[in-house]
C-alpha positions as CSV (number, residue, x, y, z in Angstrom):
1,X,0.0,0.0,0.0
2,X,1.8,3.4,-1.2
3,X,0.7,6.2,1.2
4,X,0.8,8.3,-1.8
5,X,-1.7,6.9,-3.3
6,X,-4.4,7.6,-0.4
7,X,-2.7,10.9,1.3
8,X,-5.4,13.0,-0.4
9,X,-8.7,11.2,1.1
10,X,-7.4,11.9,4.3
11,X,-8.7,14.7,7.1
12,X,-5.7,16.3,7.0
13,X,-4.3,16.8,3.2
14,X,-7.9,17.2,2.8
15,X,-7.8,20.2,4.8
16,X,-4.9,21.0,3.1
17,X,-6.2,20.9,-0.2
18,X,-9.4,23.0,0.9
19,X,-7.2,25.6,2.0
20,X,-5.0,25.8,-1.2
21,X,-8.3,25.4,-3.5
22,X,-10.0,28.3,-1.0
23,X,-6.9,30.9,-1.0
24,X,-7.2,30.6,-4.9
25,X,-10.8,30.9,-5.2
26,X,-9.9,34.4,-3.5
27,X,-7.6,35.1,-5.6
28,X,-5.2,34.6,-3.5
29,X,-1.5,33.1,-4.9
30,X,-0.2,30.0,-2.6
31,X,3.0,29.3,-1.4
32,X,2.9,25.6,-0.7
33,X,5.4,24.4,1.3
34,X,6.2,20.6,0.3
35,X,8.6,17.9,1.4
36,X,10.9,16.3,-1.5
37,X,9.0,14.1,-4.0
38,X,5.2,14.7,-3.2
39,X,4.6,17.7,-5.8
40,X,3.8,15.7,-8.7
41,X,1.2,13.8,-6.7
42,X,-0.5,16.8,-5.0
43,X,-0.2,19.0,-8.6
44,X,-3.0,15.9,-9.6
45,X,-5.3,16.5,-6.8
46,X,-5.3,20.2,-6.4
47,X,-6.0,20.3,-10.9
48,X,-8.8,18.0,-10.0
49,X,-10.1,20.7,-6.6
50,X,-9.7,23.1,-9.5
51,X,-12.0,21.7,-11.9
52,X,-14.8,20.2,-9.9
53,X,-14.5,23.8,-8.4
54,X,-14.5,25.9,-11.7
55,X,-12.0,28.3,-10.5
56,X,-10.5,28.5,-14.4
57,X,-8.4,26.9,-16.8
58,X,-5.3,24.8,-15.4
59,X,-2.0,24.8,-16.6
60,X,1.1,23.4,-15.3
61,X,4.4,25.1,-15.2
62,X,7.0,22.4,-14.8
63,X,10.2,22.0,-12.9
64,X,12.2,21.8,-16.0
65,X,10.3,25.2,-17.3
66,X,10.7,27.1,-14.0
67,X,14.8,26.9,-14.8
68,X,14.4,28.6,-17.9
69,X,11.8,31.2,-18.3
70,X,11.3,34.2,-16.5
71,X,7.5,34.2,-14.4
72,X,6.8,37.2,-16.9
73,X,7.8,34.7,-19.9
74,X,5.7,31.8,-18.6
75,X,2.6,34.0,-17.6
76,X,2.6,35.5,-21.0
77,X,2.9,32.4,-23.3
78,X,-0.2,30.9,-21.4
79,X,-2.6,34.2,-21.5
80,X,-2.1,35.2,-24.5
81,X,-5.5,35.8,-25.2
82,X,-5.5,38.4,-22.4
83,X,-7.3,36.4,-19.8
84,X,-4.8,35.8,-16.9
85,X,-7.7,36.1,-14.7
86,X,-9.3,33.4,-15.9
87,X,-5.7,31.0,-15.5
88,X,-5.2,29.0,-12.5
89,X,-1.1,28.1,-12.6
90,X,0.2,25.4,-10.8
91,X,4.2,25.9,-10.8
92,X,6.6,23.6,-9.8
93,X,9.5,25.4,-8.6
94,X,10.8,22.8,-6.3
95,X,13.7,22.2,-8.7
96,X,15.5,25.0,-7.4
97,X,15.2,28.0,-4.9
98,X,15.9,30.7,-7.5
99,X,13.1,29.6,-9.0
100,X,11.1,29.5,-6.2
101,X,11.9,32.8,-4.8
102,X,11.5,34.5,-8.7
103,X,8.5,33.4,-8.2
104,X,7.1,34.5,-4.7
105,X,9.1,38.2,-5.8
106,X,7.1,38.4,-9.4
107,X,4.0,37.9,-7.2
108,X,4.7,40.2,-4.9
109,X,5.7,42.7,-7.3
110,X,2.7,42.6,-9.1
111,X,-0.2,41.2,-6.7
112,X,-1.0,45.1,-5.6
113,X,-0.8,46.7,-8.9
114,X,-4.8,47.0,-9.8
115,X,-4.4,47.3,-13.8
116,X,-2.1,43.9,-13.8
117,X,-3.4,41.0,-14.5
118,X,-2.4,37.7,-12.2
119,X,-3.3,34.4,-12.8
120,X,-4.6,32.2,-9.5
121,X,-1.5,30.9,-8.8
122,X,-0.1,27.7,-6.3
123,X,3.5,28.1,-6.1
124,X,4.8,24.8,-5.1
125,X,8.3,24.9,-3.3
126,X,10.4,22.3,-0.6
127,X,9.6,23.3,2.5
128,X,12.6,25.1,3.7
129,X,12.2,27.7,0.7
130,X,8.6,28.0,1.7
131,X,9.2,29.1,5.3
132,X,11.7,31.8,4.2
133,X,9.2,33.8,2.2
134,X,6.5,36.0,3.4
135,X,3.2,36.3,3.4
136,X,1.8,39.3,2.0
137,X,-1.3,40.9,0.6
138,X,-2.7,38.2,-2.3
139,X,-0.2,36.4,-0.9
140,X,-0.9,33.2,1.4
141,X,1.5,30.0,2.2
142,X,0.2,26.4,3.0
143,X,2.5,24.2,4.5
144,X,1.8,20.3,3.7
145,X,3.6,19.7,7.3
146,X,1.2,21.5,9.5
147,X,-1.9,19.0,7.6
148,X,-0.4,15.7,8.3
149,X,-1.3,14.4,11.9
150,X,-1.6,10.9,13.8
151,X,-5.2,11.2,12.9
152,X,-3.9,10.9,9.2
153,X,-1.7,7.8,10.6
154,X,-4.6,5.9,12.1
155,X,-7.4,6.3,9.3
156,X,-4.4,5.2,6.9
157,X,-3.9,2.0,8.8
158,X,-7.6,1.5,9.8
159,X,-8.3,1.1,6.1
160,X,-6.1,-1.1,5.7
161,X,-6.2,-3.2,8.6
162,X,-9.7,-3.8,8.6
163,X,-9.6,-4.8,4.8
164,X,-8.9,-8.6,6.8
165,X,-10.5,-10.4,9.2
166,X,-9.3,-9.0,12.3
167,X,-11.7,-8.4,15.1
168,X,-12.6,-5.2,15.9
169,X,-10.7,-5.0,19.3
170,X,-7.6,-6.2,17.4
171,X,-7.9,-3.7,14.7
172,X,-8.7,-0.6,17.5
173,X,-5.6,-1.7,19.2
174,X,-3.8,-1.7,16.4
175,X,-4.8,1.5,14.6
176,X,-4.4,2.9,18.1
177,X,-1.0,2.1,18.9
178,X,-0.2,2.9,15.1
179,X,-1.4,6.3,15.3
180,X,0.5,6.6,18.4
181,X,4.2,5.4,17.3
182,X,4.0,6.7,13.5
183,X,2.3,10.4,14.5
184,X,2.4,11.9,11.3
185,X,4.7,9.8,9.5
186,X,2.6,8.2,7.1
187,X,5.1,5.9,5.2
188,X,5.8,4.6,9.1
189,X,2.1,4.0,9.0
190,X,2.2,2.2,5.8
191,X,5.1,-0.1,7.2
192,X,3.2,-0.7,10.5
193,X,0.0,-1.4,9.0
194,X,1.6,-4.7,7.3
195,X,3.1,-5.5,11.0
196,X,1.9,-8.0,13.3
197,X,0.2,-6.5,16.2
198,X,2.1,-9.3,18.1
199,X,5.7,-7.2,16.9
200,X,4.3,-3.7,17.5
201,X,3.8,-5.1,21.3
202,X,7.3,-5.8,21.0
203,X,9.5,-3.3,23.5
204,X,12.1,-3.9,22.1
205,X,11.4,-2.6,18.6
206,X,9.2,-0.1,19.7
207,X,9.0,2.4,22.7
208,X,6.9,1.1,25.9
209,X,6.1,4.4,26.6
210,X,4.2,5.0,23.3
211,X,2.8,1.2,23.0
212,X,1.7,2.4,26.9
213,X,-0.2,5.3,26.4
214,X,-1.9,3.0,23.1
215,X,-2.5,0.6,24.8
216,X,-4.2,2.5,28.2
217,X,-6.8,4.4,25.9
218,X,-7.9,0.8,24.8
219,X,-7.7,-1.4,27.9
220,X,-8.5,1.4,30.7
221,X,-12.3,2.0,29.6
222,X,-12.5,-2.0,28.7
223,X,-11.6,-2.8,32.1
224,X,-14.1,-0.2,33.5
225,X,-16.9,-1.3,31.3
226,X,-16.1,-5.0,32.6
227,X,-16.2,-3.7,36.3
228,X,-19.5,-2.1,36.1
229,X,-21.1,-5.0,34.4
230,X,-19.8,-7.3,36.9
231,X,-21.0,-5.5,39.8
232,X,-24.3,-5.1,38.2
233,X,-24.5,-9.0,37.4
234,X,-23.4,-9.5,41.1
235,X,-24.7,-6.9,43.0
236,X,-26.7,-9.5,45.3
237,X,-23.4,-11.5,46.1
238,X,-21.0,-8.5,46.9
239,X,-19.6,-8.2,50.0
240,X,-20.2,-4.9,51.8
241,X,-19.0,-3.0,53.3
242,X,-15.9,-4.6,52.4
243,X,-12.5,-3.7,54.3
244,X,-9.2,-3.8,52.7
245,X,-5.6,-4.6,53.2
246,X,-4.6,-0.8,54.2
247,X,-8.0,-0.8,56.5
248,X,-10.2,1.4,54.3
249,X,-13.6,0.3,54.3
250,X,-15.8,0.5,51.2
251,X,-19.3,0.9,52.2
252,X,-20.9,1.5,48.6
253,X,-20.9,-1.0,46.1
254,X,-20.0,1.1,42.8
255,X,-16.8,1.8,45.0
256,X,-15.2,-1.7,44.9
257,X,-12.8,-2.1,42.4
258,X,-11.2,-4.8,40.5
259,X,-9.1,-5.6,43.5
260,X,-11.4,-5.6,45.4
261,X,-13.7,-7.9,43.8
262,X,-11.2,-10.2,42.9
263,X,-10.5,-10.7,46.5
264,X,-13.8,-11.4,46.8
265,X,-14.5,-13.8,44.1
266,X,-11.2,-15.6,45.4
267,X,-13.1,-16.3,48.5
268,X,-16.7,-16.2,47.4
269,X,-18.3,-19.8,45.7
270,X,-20.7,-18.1,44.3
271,X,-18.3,-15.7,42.4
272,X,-15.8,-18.5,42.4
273,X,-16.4,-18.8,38.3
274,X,-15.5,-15.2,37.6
275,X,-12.0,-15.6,40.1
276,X,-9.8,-15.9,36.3
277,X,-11.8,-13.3,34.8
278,X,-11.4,-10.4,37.6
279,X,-7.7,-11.5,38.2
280,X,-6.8,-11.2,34.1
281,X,-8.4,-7.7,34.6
282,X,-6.6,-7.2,37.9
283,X,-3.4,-7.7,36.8
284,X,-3.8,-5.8,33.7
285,X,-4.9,-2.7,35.4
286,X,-2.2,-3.1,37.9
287,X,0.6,-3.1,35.2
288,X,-0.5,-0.2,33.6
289,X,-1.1,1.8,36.3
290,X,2.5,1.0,37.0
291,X,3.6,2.5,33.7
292,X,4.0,-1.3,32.4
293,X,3.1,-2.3,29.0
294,X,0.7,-5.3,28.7
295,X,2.4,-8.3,26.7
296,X,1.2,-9.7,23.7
297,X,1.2,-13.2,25.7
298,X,-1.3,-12.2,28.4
299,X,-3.7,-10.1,25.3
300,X,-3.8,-13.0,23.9
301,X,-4.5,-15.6,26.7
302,X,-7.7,-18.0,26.9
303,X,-9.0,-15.8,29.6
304,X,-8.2,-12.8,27.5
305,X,-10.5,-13.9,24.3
306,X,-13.3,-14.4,26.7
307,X,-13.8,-11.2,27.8
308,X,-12.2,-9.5,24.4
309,X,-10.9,-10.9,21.3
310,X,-7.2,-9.2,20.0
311,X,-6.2,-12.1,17.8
């Protein structure tokens, strides 16, 4: 799966085509600020904003073009019928940063004389050369950096992940921990999407304190759900008021915890069947309240698939 090849269906770079497609339906010239090799890709989606937009005829200065003519040369050839206005110029000027900056300057020059003529115009340009020029009036820069998120990461590997047969607690995890370790890398997404979850759990080719914070959005409000439906489904065979360890008594039953109620069901025959159950939860909250990452081994234990399914 090349990233490339979905970057523009995603919240993000579809932001960041709205605002390009936006500026220029103000009449606004973009700077957009691009990393190396992704200008080709997003020229194709921001001619096709364009069109379904109607915001006028499309033409593509190239690289090779940008090196060679003048702005004033390139401008000219294309509206020679007199209708700059009605010219929407994409220009590829990440070839070099003369060309980028001749560019940005012709813009400027011209962008508050009333009797001239510009074109819409998306000045494409790496990144760097982007964030030296400024903005000015008629003049806006879009930065593809400041659209691409972990958000972008996890919808990325969500469609591919769920394209299989996963279930949906494996897939959540998954996504989850993706979005986490990736951010907005998106070609790390790509590569962790076609990962075993079992090797992302791995600590030692991954950081436990980002597989951590995955993994306690996922497990923390599973374990809570369990606890409340537990107490509910036992409420006639709690214990109460109950008194722990440290002597604190807990008079109120939505007060036990998981602790406490596998003590309980230790001790208790008739909670005796749900002892495994309570102590998988038990040990997993403990661990991650202890900053400790849950193992692939216990996630995917016999008790485990009975109360969730991450295979």
């Amino acid at each position: 799966m090349n990233f490339l090849h979905s970057w523009a269906r995603l919240p993000g770079p579809m932001d960041f085509l709205y605002a390009i497609t936006e500026d220029l339906a103000n009449g606004n010239t973009v700077i957009a600020g691009l990393p190396e090799g992704t200008s080709s890709r997003i020229a194709v989606e921001v001619a096709e904003e364009v069109k379904r937009k109607g915001l006028g005829q499309w033409s593509a200065v190239r690289s090779v073009e940008t090196g060679q003519r003048t702005p004033e040369q390139s401008v000219t050839q294309r509206s020679q019928s007199g209708n700059a206005k009605g010219l929407v110029l994409w220009v590829d000027a990440t070839g070099e940063d003369t060309a980028a900056k001749a560019w940005s300057e012709y813009v400027l020059r011209f962008a508050g004389v009333p009797e001239f003529e510009l074109p819409r115009i998306c000045i494409a340009m790496h990144t760097a050369c982007a964030d030296s020029c400024r903005e000015a009036r008629g003049l806006r820069r879009r930065f593809w950096k400041d659209f691409v998120t972990s958000t972008d990461s996890r919808v990325l590997a969500e469609r591919h992940v769920r394209r299989f047969e996963h279930s949906d607690a494996h897939a959540t995890l998954k996504c989850t921990l993706i979005a986490e370790l990736a951010g907005p890398d998106l070609a790390l997404a790509t590569e962790l999407a076609n990962t075993s979850l079992e090797r992302i759990l791995d600590p030692d080719s991954h950081p436990s304190e980002s597989i951590w914070a995955a993994q306690i959005s996922i497990l923390f409000p599973l374990i809570e759900r369990e606890r409340r439906r537990l107490l509910e489904t036992y409420r006639d065979f709690w214990s109460l008021p109950y008194s722990r360890e440290d002597g604190r008594e807990i008079q109120r039953l939505e007060k036990l915890e998981i602790g406490d109620m596998a003590a309980q069901a230790q001790q208790s025959r008739a909670l005796r069947n749900e002892w495994e159950r309570l102590d998988w939860l038990r040990r997993v909250r403990n661990n991650l309240a202890h900053l400790r990452i849950v193992s692939w081994a216990t996630l995917n234990s016999p008790i485990a698939r009975q109360i969730v399914d991450f295979t």
